[in-house]
C-alpha positions in Angstrom: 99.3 76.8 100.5 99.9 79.2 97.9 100.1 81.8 100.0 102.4 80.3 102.7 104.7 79.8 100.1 104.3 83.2 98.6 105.4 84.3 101.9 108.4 81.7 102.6 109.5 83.1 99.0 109.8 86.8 100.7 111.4 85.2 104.1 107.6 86.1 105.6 107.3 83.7 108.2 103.6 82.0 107.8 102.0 80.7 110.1 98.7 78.5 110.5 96.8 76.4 112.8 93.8 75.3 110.6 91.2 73.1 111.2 87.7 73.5 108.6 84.8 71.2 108.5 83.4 69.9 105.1 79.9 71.6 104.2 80.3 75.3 105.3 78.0 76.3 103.3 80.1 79.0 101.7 80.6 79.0 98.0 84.3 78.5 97.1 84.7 82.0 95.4 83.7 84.0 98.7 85.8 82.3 100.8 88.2 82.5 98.3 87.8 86.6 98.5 87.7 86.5 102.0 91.3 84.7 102.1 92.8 86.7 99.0 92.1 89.8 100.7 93.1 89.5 104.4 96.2 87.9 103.4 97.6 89.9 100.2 96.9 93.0 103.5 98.9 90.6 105.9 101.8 90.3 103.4 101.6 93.8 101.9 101.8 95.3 105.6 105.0 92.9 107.2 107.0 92.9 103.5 107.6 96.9 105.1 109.8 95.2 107.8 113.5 94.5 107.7 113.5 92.7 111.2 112.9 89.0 110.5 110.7 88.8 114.0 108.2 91.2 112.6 108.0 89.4 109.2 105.0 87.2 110.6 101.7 86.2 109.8 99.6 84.1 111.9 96.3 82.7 110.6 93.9 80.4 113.1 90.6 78.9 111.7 88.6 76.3 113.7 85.4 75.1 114.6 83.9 76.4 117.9 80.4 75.0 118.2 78.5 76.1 115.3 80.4 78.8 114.4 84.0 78.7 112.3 86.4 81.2 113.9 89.0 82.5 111.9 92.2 85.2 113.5 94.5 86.8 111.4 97.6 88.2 112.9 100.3 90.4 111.9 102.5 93.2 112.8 102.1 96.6 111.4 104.6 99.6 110.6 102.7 102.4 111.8 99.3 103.0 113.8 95.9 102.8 112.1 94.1 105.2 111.4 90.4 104.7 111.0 87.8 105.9 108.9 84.5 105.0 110.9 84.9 100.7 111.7 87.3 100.3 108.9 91.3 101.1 108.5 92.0 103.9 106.1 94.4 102.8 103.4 97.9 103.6 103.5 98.4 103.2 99.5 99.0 106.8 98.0 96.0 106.4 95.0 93.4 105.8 97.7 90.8 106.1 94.8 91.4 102.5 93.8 92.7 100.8 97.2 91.2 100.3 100.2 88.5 97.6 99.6 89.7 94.2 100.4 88.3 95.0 103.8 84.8 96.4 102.5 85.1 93.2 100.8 85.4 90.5 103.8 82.6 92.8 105.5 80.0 91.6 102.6 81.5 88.0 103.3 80.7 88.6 106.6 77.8 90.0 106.7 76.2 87.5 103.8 77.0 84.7 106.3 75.2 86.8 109.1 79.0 86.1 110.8 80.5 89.1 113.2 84.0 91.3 111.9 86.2 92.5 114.6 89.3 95.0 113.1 91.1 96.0 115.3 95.3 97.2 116.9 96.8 96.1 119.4 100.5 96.2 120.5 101.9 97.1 116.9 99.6 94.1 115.4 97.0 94.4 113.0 94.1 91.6 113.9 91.0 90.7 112.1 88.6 88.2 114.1 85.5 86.6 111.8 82.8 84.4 113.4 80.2 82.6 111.2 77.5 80.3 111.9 78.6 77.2 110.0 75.3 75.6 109.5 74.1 79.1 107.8 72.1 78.3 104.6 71.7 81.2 101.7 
């Protein structure tokens, strides 16, 4: 919620389709990285736009048999360019930027869950799959 209205405050459209079960087993700071960082990306990339229809962010987390799904959606200003599977930042002080992706991959990857990053059609998307019943 703080984020949608974050957005709403920078006429970002936001928006969601969410649907989590109790008892992921993930601890409430990871998945509170894992959120932070793919949606501060999200807003940094579509706050570039002046049209209003590119000003979006669309976010879809749900159960799919033992796994949790979650899409995030958004268009970008300019093609990625990657750096082996991960986006090169666009920030000029790379030095100190270009982590909140390295980030959700340790998420990922503690949860034994899969990270897809990739563009299509001028939009930025980032696919996560975890097993929900995943105990560490």
């Amino acid at each position: 919620n703080e984020y949608k209205a974050n957005a709403e405050e920078m006429s970002i459209r936001f928006d969601y389709d969410v649907s989590v079960p109790q008892n992921l087993g993930f601890t409430a700071v990871d998945l509170y990285v894992l959120l932070g960082n793919t949606l501060d990306n999200a807003i940094e990339a579509v706050e570039k736009f002046e049209e209003a229809e590119k000003r979006q962010i669309d976010v879809m987390i749900h159960r799919q048999k033992n796994f949790l799904v979650m899409n995030f959606i958004n268009p970008i200003p300019e093609k990625l360019k990657f750096d082996d599977e991960f986006p090169v930042t666009t920030k000029k002080d790379k030095k100190y930027h270009g982590f909140g992706l390295r980030s959700i991959q340790h998420f990922v990857k503690k949860y034994d869950g899969v990270l897809n990053i990739s563009e299509e059609d001028g939009c930025f998307s980032l696919k996560i799959m975890i097993p929900i019943l995943h105990k560490k």
